[in-house]
Each structure stands twice: as C-alpha cells, then as structure tokens.
C-alpha positions as CSV (number, residue, x, y, z in Angstrom):
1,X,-1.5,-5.4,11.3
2,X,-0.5,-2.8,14.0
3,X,-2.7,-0.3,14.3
4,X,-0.4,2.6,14.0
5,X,0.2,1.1,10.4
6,X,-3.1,0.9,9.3
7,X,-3.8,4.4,10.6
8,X,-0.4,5.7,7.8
9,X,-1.8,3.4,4.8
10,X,-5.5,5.1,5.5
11,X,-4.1,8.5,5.7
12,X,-2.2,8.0,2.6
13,X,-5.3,6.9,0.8
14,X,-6.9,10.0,2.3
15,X,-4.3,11.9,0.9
16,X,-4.5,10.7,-2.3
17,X,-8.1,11.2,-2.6
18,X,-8.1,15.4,-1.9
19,X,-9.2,17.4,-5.0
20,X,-9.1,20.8,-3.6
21,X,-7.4,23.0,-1.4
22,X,-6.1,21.1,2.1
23,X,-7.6,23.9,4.4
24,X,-10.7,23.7,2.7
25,X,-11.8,20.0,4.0
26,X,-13.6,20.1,7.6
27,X,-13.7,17.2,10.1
28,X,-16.9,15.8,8.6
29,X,-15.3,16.1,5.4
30,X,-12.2,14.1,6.1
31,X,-14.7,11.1,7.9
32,X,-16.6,11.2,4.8
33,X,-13.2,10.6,2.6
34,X,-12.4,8.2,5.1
35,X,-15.4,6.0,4.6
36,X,-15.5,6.3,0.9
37,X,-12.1,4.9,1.3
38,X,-12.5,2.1,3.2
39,X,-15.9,1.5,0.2
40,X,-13.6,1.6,-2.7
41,X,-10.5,-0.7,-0.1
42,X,-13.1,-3.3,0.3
43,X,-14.1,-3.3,-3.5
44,X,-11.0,-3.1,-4.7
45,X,-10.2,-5.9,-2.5
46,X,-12.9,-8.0,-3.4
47,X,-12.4,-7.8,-7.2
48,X,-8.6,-8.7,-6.5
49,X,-9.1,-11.6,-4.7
50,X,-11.8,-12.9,-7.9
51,X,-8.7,-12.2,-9.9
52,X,-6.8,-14.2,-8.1
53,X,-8.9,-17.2,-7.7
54,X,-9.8,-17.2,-11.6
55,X,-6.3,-16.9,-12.2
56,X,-5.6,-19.8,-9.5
57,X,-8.3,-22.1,-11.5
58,X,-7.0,-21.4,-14.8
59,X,-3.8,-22.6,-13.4
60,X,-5.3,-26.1,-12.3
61,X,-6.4,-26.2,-15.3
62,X,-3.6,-25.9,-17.4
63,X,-1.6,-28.8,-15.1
64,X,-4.9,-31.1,-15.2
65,X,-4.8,-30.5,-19.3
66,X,-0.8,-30.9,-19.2
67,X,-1.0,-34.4,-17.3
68,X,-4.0,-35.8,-19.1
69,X,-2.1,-35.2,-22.2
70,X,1.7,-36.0,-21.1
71,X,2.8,-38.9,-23.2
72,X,2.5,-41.4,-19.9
73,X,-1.1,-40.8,-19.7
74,X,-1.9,-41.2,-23.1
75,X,-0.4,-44.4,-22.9
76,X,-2.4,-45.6,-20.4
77,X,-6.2,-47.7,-21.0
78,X,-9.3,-45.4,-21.3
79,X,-10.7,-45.1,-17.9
80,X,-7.8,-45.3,-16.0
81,X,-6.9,-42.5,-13.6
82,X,-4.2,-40.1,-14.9
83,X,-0.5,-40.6,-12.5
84,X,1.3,-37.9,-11.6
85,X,3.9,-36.5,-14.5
86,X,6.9,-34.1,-13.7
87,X,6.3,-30.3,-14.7
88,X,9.3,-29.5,-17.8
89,X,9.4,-25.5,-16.3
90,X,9.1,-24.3,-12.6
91,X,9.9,-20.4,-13.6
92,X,6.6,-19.7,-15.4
93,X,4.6,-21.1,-13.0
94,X,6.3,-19.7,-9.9
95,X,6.0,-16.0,-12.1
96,X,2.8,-16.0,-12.1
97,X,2.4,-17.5,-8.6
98,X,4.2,-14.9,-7.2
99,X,2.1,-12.6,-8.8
100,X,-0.7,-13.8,-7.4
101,X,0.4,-13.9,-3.8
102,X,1.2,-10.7,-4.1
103,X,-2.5,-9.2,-5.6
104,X,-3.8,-11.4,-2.5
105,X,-1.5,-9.8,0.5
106,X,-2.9,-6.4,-0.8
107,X,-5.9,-7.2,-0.9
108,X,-6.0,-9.0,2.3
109,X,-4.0,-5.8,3.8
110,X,-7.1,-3.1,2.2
111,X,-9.7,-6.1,4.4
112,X,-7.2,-5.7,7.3
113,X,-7.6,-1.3,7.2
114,X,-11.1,-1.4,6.3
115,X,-11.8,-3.7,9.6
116,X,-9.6,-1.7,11.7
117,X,-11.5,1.5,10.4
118,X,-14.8,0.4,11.1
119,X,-14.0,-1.7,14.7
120,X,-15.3,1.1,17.6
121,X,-12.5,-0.3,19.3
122,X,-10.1,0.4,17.1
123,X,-11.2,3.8,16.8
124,X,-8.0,5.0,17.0
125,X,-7.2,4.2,13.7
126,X,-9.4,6.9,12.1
127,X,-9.0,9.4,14.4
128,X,-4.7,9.0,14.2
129,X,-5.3,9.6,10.3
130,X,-7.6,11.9,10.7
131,X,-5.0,14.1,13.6
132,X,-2.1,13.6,10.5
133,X,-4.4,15.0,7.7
134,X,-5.3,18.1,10.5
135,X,-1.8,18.9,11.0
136,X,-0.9,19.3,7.3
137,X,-3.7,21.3,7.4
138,X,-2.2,23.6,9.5
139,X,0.8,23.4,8.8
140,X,0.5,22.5,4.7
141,X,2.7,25.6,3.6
142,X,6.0,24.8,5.9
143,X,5.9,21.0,5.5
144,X,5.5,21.6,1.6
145,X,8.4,24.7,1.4
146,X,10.7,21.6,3.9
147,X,10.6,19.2,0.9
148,X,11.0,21.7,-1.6
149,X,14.1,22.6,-0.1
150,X,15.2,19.7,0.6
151,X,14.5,17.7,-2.6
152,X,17.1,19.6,-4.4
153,X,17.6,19.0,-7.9
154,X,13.7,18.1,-8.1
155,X,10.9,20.3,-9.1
156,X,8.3,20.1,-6.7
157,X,5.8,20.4,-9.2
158,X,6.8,17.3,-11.0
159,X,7.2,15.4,-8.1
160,X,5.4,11.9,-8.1
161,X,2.2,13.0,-5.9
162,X,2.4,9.7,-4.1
163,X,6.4,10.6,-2.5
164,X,5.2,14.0,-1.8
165,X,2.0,12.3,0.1
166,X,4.5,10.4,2.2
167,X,6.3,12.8,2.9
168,X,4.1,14.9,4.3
169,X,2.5,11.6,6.3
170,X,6.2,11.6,7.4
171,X,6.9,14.9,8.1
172,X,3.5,15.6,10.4
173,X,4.4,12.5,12.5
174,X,8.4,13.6,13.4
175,X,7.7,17.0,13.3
176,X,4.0,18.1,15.1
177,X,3.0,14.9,16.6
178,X,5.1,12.9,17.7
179,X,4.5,10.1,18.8
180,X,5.9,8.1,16.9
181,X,9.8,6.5,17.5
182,X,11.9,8.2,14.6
183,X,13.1,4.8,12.9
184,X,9.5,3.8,12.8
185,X,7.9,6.6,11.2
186,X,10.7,6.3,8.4
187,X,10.8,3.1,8.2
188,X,7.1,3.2,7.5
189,X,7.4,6.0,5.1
190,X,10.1,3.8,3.2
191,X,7.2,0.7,3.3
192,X,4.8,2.9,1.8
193,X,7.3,4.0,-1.0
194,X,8.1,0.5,-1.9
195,X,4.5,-0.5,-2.0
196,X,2.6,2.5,-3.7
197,X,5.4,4.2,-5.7
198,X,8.1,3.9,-7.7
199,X,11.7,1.9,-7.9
200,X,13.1,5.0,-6.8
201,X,11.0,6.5,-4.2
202,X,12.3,4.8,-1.4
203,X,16.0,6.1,-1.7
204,X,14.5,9.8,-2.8
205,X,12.0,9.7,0.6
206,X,14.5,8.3,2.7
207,X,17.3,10.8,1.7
208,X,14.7,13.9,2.1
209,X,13.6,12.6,5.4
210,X,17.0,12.4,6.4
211,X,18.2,15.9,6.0
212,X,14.8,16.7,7.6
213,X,15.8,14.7,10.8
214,X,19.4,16.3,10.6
215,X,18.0,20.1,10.4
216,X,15.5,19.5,13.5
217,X,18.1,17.6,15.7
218,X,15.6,14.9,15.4
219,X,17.2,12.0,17.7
C-alpha cells in the first residue's frame, strides 16, 4: 500500500470518529484519535481474520464430512482411506469463499495502515492525515457550503456521513493542498466510496467532485 493511500483511509477513519465541533479538536487531540484508531484497526482486524479462519475450518469440515459420507466411500472396507469425490455445487462454496477473501483483504489493509502509522519512517502517513483534518478545520464552513451547493437535489443533512467525509478528504486535497494529481485524489475518493459506503456513493461523489473541479478550473 502506497503511503499517500493509507494516509486518505486513516483520515477518513479520523473523520469518522469526531463527536464534536471540527475547530474544537487540537493537534494532540487529532494524534490521540489517530492512535485510538489504529487500536480499534488492529482489533478489528484481528477478530476478522478469527472469523475467517473459523469460517475456513468449518468449510474443511463440511467437504471432509461430504467425502467420508459420498456413496464411493461408504462403499469402501473400514479402514481404508477415503478417495477423492466430485463436489455436486461450486456456487455455494465459491459465495462464501468470496466472502471470506474479502473480510481477509480488509483486514490485512487495517494491518497494512496501522504499520504504516506506527513506522517512524513512515511518519508521513500521520502527519498527511493529520495536514487534511487541519485544513477542514480551517476551512470546514466553505468546503461544507461547496457540497451543499453542489449536491443539488440532496439535503445536506441527510446525507450519508461517510460521502460527506470523503468529500471533504477530497475537497482539502484538490483545493488547499495540493499535492495530489487530480485523477488520483478522485480516483481515491471513488475507492473509498466503493469500499465504506453505499451502491450509490461512488456516482454521487464522483459527480459532486466533478462540478467542483469544473468551478475551480481544476486541470
């Protein structure tokens, strides 16, 4: 994992975790957020991965229980080792498969931010999510009156907290930072939608950020 990536998935987290007023977190505050993010990451992380292996076992032992008592076996002498038998369904299996390669790649991604956090070289990937959460600090009130005007149709109120969150991830790095390549920073913000929120989320964040990049002469 880049870096620059796992600096936008902690800053999102960070996002997610404010219970009060942006301008009223200091510096200290927003490390402290950070490292009882990276706590509950790790955690989380851990108790997917159990998940995943029980889930793996229970698998094994449903095929061990299905060939033992497939009609070839049981014709076979006492003592004999079972053979192989052919599986009757792939789809089930592959379901639930699927399912679990996918609570294993985020949990391997929350290991891959918590080690980046915690690295003194790779400093830089606290400090970058710490620099986005500043600027929205400062400038909370215009990013947040941008998407309101640009999420027509939508009250801002009711929007999913997660889009708005990237969005403003978004917003800080094209608008006050940047530095950042445009197409990266959205294609990132689309990456998180996909991930965190809903079916929708990607097409809403990608058409706000859009008009966003149109209205700045973003190139």
């Amino acid at each position: 994992m880049q870096a620059r990536r796992a600096a936008r998935e902690l800053a999102f987290i960070l996002f997610s975790q404010f219970d009060k007023k942006i301008t009223n977190y200091s510096r200290q505050d927003l490390e402290d957020i950070i490292l009882k993010s990276v706590r509950i990451l790790t955690s989380n992380a851990s108790d997917e991965l159990k998940i995943t292996v029980g889930a793996l076992v229970e698998m094994k032992d449903q095929i061990d229980t299905y060939e033992a008592e497939h009609e070839t076996n049981l014709k076979r002498p006492l003592g004999v080792a079972n053979v192989p038998v052919p599986l009757p369904m792939t789809s089930d299996m592959s379901g639930r498969i699927n399912e679990m390669i996918e609570i294993a790649e985020k949990a391997l991604l929350a290991l891959e931010i918590a080690e980046f956090t915690t690295l003194d070289s790779q400093n830089e990937v606290k400090e970058y999510a710490i620099r986005i959460a500043e600027f929205f600090q400062k400038y909370h009130t215009e990013i947040d009156d941008m998407i309101k005007r640009h999420a027509k149709n939508w009250d801002f109120q009711r929007l999913v907290k997660m889009d708005k969150d990237i969005l403003r991830i978004a917003i800080v790095e094209l608008l006050y930072m940047k530095d950042a390549p445009m197409k990266v920073v959205v294609d990132e913000a689309l990456e998180l939608a996909k991930k965190y929120s809903t079916d929708d989320s990607s097409s809403f964040i990608n058409g706000v950020l859009a008009k966003i990049i149109v209205e700045n002469g973003l190139k």
